[in-house]
C-alpha positions as CSV (number, residue, x, y, z in Angstrom):
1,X,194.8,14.4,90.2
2,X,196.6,16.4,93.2
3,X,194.5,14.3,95.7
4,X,196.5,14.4,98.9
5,X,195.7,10.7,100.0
6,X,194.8,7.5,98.4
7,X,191.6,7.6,99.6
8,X,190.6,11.1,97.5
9,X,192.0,9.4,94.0
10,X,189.3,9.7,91.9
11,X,189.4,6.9,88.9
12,X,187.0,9.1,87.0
13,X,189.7,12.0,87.0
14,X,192.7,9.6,86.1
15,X,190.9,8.5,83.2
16,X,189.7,11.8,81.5
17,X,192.9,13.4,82.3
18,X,194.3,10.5,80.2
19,X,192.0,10.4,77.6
20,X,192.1,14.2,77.3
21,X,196.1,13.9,76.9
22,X,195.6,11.2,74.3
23,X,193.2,13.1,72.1
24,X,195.6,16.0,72.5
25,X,198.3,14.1,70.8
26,X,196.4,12.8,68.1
27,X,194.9,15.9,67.0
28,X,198.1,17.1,66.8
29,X,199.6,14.4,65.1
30,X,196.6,16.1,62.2
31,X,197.1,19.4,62.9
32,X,200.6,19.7,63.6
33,X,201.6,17.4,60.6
34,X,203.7,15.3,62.4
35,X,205.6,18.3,63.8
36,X,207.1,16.4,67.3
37,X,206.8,20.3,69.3
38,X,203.3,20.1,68.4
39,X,202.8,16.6,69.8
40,X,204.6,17.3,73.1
41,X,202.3,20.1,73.1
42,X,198.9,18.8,71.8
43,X,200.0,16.7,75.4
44,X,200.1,19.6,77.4
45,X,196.8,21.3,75.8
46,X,194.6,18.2,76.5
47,X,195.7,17.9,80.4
48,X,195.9,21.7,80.5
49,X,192.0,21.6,79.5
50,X,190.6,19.1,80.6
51,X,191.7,20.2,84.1
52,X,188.5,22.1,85.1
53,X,185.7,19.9,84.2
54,X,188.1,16.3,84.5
55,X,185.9,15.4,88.0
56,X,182.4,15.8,85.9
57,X,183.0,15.2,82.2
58,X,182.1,11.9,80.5
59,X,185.4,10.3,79.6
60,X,184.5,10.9,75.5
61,X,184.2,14.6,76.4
62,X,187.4,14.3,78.0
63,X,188.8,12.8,74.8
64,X,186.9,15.5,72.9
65,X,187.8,18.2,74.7
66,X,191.6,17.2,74.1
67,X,191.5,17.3,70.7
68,X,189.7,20.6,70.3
69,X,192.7,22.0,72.9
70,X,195.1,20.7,71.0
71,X,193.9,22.3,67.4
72,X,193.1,25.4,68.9
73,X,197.1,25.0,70.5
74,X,198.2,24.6,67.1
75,X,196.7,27.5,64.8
76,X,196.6,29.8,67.8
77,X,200.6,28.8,68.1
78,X,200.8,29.9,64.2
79,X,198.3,32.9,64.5
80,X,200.5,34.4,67.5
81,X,203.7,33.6,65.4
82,X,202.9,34.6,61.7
83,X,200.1,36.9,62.1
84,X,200.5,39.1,65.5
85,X,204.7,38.6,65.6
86,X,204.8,37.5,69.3
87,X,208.0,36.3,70.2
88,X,206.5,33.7,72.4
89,X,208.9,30.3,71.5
90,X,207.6,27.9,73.6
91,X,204.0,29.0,73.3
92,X,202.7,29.8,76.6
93,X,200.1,31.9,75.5
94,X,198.1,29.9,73.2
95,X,199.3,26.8,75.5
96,X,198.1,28.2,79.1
97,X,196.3,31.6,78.2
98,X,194.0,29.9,75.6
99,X,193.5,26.5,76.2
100,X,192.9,27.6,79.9
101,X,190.2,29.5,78.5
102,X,189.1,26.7,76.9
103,X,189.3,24.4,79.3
104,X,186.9,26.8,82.0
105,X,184.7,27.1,79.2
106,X,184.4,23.4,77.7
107,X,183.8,22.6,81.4
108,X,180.3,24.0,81.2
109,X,179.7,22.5,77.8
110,X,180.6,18.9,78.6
111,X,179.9,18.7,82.2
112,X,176.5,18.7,81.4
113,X,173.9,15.4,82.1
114,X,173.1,15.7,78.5
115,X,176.7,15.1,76.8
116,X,177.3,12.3,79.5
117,X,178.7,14.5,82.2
118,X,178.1,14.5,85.6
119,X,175.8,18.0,85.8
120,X,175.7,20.5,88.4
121,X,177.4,23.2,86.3
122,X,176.3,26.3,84.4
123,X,177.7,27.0,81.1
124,X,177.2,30.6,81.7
125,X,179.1,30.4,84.7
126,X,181.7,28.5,83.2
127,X,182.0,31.3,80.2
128,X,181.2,34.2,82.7
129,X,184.0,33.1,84.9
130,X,186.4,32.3,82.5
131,X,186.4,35.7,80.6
132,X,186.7,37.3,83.7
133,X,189.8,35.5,84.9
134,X,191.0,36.6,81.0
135,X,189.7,40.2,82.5
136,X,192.4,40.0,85.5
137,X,194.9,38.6,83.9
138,X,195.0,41.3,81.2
139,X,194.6,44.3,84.0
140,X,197.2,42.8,86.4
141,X,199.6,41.7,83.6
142,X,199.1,45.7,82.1
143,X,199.3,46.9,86.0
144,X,202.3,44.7,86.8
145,X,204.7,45.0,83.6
146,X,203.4,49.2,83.5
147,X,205.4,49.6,87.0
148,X,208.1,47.3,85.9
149,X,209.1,49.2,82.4
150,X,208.6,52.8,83.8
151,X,210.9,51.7,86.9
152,X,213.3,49.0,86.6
153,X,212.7,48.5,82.6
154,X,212.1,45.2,80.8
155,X,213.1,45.6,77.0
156,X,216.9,44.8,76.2
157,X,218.3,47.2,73.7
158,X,218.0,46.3,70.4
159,X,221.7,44.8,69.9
160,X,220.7,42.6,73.0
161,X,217.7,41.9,71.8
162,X,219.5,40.4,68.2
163,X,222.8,38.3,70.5
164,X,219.7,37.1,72.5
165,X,219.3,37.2,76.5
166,X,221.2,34.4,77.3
167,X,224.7,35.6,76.3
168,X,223.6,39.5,76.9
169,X,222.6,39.2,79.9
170,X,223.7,35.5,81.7
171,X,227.0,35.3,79.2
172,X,226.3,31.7,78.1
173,X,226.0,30.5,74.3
174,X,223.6,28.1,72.8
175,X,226.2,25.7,73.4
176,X,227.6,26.0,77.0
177,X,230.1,23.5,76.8
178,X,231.9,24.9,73.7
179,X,233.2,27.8,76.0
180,X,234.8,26.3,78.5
181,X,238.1,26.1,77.7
């Protein structure tokens, strides 16, 4: 919805984006039980999806899409959490990583004539090109954070790690206001 003039406002993209962001929330609502991070974020996952395919899906794919984002936000939030011990609070992984994914991907499922969509786009493109931009990000990520450990370093030590960054490193509590005095 980034159109740079009034004239370039698509109605069809202002309505999926919307409908995507609402079936975000209300499969979170289910999925989250009730949990209100969830619901911000079941938000997030159903725009973040529907980005790709918002100028040719069907609004009820839109919708759709959405609420498959925002389960998949949800037990891939827990799975990173519980099950691989990623110390990823806010959940940008499963929130950008996946449902990015996701989103390239359920552009060539529901951009197509026969689910309503608009046409003109492969699902084997869509999944070819969306595991390949996984592809790059993994390489550059392992190129990019390689160089930065072995010179500079990343990793706090362990006591730093425990009092957190923000008073190791920036000197600020939880509560900034408590220490001024």
């Amino acid at each position: 919805m980034s159109a740079g003039n009034l004239e370039k406002i698509s109605g069809l993209v202002a309505v999926n984006s919307l409908l995507a962001m609402v079936g975000g929330i209300l499969a979170a609502l289910i999925a989250g039980r009730n949990d209100p991070g969830f619901i911000h974020n079941g938000a997030l996952a159903g725009l973040i999806a529907v980005c790709a395919g918002s100028d040719i899906m069907h609004p009820l794919g839109a919708f759709a899409v959405g609420c498959i984002a925002s389960v998949i936000f949800v037990y891939g939030f827990h799975f990173e959490q519980e099950k691989l011990k990623i110390d990823d609070v806010l959940g940008v992984w499963p929130l950008h990583g996946i449902i990015g994914t996701w989103g390239g991907i359920a552009a060539g499922i529901f951009g197509q004539k026969s689910l309503g969509g608009i046409g003109g786009v492969s699902f084997i493109s869509q999944l070819g090109g969306s595991l390949l931009a996984v592809v790059f990000a993994l390489a550059s990520s392992f190129i990019v954070y390689g160089v930065l450990n072995k010179t500079v370093g990343i990793r706090l030590d362990q006591e730093q790690e425990y009092n957190g960054a923000d008073v190791s490193i920036h000197n600020i509590g939880a509560y900034p206001e408590e220490s001024i005095r």
